[in-house]
C-alpha positions in Angstrom: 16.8 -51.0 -24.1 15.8 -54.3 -24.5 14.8 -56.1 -21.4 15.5 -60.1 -20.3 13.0 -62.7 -21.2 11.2 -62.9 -17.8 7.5 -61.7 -17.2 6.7 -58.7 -14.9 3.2 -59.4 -12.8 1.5 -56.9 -10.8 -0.5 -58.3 -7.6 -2.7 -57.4 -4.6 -3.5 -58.6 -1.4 -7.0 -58.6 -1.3 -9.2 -55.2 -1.8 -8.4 -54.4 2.0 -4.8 -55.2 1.6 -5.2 -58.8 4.4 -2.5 -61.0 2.8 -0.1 -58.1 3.0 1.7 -59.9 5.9 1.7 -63.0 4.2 3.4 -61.5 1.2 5.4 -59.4 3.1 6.2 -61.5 6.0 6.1 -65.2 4.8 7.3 -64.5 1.9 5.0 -65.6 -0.7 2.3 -64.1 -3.1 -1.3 -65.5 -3.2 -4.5 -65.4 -4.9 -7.7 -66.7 -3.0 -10.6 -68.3 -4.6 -10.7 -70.9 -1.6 -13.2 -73.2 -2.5 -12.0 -74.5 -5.7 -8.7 -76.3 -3.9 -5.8 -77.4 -5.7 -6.1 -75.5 -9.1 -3.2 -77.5 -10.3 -5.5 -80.8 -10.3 -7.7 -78.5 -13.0 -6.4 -79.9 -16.1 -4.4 -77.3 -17.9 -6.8 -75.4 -20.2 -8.6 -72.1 -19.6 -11.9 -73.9 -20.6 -11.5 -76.0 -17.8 -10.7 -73.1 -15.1 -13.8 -71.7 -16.3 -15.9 -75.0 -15.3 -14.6 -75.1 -12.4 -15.6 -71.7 -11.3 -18.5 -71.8 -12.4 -18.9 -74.5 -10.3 -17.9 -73.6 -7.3 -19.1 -70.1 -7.2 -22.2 -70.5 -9.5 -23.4 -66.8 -8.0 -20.3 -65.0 -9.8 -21.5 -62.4 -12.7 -20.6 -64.0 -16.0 -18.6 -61.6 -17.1 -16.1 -62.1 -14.8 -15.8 -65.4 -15.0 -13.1 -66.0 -18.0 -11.3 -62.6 -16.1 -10.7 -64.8 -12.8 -10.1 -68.1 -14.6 -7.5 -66.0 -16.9 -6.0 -65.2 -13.6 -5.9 -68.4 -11.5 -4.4 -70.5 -15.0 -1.9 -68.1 -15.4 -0.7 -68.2 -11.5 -0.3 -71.8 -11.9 0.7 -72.0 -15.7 2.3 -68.8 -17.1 4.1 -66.9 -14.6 7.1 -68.9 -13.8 10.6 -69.0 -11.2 12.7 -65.5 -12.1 9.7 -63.7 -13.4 9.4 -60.0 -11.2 6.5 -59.5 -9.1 5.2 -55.8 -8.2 2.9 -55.9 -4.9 2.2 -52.1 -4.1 0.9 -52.5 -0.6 -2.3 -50.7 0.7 -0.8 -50.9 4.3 2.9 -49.3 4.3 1.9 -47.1 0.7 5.3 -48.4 -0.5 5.5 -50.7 -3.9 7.5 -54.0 -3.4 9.5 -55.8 -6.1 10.7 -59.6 -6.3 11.5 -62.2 -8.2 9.4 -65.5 -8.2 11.5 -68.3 -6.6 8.8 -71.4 -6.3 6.5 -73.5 -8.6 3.0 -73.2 -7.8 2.0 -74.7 -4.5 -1.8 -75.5 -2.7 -1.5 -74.9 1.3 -4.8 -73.5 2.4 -2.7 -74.2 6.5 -0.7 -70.5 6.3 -3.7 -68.5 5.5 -7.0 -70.3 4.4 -8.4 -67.1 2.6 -5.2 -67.7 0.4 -4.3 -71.3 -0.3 -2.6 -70.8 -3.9 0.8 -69.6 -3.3 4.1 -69.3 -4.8 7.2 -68.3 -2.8 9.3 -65.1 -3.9 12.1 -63.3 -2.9 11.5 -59.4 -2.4 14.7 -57.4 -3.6 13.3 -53.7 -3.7 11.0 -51.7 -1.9 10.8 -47.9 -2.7 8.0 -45.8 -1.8 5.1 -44.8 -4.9 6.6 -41.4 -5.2 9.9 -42.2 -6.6 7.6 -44.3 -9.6 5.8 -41.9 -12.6 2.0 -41.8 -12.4 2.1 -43.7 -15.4 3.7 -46.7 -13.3 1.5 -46.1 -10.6 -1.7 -46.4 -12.8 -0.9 -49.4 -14.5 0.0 -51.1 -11.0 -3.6 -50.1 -9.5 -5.6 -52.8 -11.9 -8.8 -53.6 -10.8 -7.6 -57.2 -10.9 -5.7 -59.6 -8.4 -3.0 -60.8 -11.0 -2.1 -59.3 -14.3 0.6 -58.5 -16.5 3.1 -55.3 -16.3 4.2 -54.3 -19.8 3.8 -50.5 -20.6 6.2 -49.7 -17.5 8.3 -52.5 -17.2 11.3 -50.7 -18.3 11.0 -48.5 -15.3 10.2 -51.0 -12.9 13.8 -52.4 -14.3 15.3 -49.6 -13.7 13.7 -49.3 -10.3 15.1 -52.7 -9.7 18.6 -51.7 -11.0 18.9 -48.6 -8.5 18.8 -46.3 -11.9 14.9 -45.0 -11.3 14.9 -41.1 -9.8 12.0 -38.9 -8.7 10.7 -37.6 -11.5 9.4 -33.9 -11.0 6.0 -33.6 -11.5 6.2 -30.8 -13.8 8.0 -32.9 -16.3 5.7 -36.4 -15.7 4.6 -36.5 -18.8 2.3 -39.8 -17.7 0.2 -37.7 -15.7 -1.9 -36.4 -19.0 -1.7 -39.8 -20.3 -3.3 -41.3 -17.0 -6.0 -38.7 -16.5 -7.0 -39.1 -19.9 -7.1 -42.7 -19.5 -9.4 -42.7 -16.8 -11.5 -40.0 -18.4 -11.9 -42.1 -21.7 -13.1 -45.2 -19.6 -15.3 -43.3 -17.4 -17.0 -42.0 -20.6 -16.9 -45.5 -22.3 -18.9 -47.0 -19.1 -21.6 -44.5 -19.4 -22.1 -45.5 -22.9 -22.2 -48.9 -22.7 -24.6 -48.9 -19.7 -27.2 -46.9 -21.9 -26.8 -48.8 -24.9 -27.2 -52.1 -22.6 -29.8 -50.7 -20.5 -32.0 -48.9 -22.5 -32.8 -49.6 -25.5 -36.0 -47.9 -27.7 -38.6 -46.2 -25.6 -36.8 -46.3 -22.2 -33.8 -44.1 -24.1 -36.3 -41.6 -24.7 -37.9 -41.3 -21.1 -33.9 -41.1 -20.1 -33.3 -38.5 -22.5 -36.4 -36.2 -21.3 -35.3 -36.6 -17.4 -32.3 -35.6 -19.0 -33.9 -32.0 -20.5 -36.1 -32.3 -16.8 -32.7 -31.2 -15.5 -31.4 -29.4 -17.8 -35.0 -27.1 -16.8 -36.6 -28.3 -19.4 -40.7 -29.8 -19.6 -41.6 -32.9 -21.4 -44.0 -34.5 -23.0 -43.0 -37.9 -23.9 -44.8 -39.9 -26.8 -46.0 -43.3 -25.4 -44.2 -46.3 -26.5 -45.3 -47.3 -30.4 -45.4 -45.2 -33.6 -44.7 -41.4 -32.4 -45.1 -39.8 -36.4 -40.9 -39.3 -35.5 -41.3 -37.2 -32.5 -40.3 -38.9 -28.9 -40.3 -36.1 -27.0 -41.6 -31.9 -26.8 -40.1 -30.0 -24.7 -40.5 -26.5 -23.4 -40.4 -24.1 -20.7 -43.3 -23.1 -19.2 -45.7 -25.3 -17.8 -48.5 -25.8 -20.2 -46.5 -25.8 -23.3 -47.3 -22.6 -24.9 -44.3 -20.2 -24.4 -41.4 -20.8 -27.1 -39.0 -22.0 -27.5 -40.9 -25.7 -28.6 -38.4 -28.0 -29.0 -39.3 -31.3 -31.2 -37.0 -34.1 -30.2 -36.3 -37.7 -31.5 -33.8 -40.1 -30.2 -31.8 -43.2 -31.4 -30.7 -45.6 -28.8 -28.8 -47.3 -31.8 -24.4 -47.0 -31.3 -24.0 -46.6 -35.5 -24.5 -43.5 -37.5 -27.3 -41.8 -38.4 -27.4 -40.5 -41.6 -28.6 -37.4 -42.9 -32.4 -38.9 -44.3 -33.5 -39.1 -40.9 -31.9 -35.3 -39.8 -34.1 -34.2 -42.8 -37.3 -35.9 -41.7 -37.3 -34.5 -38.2 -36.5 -31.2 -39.5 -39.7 -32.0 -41.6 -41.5 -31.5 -38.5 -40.3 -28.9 -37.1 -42.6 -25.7 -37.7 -41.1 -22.0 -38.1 -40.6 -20.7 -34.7 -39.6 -24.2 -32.9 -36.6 -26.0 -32.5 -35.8 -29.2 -33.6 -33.0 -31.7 -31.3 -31.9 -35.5 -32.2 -29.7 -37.1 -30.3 -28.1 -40.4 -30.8 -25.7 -42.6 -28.7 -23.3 -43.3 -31.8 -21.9 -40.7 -34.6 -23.9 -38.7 -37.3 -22.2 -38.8 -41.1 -20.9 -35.7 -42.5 -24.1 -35.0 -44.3 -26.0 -34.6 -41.6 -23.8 -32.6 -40.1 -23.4 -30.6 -42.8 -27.5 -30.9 -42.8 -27.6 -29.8 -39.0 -24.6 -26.6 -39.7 -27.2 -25.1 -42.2 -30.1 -24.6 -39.8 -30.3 -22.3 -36.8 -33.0 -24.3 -34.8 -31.7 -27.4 -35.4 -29.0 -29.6 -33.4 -27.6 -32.7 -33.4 -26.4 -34.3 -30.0 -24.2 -37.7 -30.4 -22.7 -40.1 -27.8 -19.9 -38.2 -26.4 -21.9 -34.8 -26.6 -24.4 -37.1 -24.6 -22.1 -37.8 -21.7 -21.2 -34.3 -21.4 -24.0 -33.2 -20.7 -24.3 -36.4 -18.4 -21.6 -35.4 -16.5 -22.7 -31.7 -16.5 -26.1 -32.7 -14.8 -25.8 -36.2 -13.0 -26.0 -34.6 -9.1 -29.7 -33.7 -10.3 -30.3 -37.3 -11.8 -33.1 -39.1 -9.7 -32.0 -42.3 -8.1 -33.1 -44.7 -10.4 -30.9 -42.8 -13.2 -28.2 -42.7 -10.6 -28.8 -46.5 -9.9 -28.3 -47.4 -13.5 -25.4 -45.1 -14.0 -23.6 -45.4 -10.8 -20.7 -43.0 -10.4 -18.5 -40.9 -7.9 -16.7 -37.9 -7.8 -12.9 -38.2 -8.2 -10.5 -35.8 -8.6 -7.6 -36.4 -10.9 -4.5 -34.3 -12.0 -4.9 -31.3 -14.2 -1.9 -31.0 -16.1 -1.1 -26.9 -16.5 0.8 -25.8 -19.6 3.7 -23.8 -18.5 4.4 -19.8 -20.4 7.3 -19.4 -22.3 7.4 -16.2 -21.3 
């Protein structure tokens, strides 16, 4: 089914949901950045949206600077009259649909925190359950203003009366979105410790890591370590076995199998040997890693695993850097043919 040529936008009222009444109630949706003013006196390039923010809000992280100015131009200059407009309301739990009806207009007198408005006309309002947790998901952006497009077909249909309930046995979005926030949950922990610790504070990481796991260290001190960063073991003075030998690489490519083969160089019958990486390993050291008992090879996603597995025990500077909360999302269950 093909849809019109309009635009569907997703929007929110503020984290706390305060411009719901003026959405809701005077009709119009808003965005705030207050201090910048008119936006439409900005000249018409994202370059120049970016300036002004800056400008104006010079505390901002840079990062999210071309995020909000990407937001404020296109409220002014890209959404436009008969485009559809999602607001799923934090007060009533019910998601609204309208259709923009007015050009961008500056009029900080309704409600100062939100002087950029544009008026629309609200045509639906169905409560969250009747919509697929797919729907739902892509509505629930962390940002004020964005585009709708993997579920704008339903939201259509929504629109058109034609959307039902969908059982939640056969809402097939439900994998999708779990998985979803799964993957980015893993690809945040990543980053941070490729971004935050590079060389030597990887490998003080890596042995509070093993310190939870139960595990003794003896960390090498920053410098040449002969390709050992850390030893660990059980017992308290390092005699008992098992002696683990390990080295880390706080780089995100591959690691081949000429360094697998030089740390097992070092490991002496009896002990183990452990690398760990935040990227991959080649099939060669892989291959390598299969053909020895005390040998293993931990990569980036076996990494957050264990992350995951231990973080409750993480000190709070390792809790600081990796910041994280327990959230519980569906578990899809596989029903029996039988």
């Amino acid at each position: 089914m093909s849809l019109p040529e309009k635009t569907f936008w997703g929007i929110h009222a503020g984290k706390t949901g305060d411009a719901d009444n003026l959405f809701l109630k005077k009709n119009y949706i808003a965005l705030g950045w207050a201090r910048i003013g008119d936006l439409s006196k900005i000249p018409a390039d994202r370059e120049a949206f970016k300036k002004k923010i800056v400008e104006k809000y010079p505390d901002n992280k840079p990062g999210s600077v071309p995020v909000d100015a990407g937001q404020l131009y296109r409220f002014v200059h890209v959404m436009k009259k008969g485009d559809i407009v999602i607001y799923p309301s934090k007060k009533d739990r019910n998601v609204h649909l309208g259709i923009v009806e007015g050009e961008y207009k500056y009029d900080p007198s309704i409600v100062s925190g939100y002087p950029n408005l544009r008026q629309v006309r609200w045509i639906k309002h169905v409560p969250r359950t009747i919509l697929s947790q797919g729907a739902l998901y892509e509505i629930g952006a962390a940002m004020s203003l964005f585009q709708v497009k993997n579920y704008a077909e339903e939201f259509q249909n929504t629109i058109d009366g034609k959307q039902q309930p969908l059982p939640v046995k056969k809402d097939e979005t439900i994998a999708l979105v779990a998985e979803e926030i799964e993957e980015s949950t893993r690809d945040f922990i990543l980053k941070k410790l490729a971004q935050e610790l590079k060389g030597h504070p990887f490998a003080e990481f890596v042995g509070h890591l093993l310190n939870c796991m139960g595990y003794r260290t003896r960390i090498s001190p920053e410098g040449p370590d002969g390709g050992i960063d850390i030893v660990a073991h059980k017992d308290e003075l390092g005699f008992e076995p098992p002696i683990i030998k390990v080295q880390v690489k706080s780089t995100e490519g591959s690691v081949g199998d000429p360094i697998v083969s030089a740390l097992y160089g070092k490991v002496s019958p009896g002990e183990y040997g452990l690398l760990v990486c935040l990227g991959t390993f080649t099939n060669q050291a892989k291959n390598f890693a299969k053909s020895k008992s005390n040998l293993r090879l931990i990569d980036g996603n076996d990494m957050v695993d264990l992350i995951l597995q231990y973080y409750e025990q993480f000190d709070s500077r390792y809790k600081g850097l990796i910041p994280l909360k327990r959230v519980y999302v569906p578990e899809v269950i596989e029903e029996s043919n039988e």
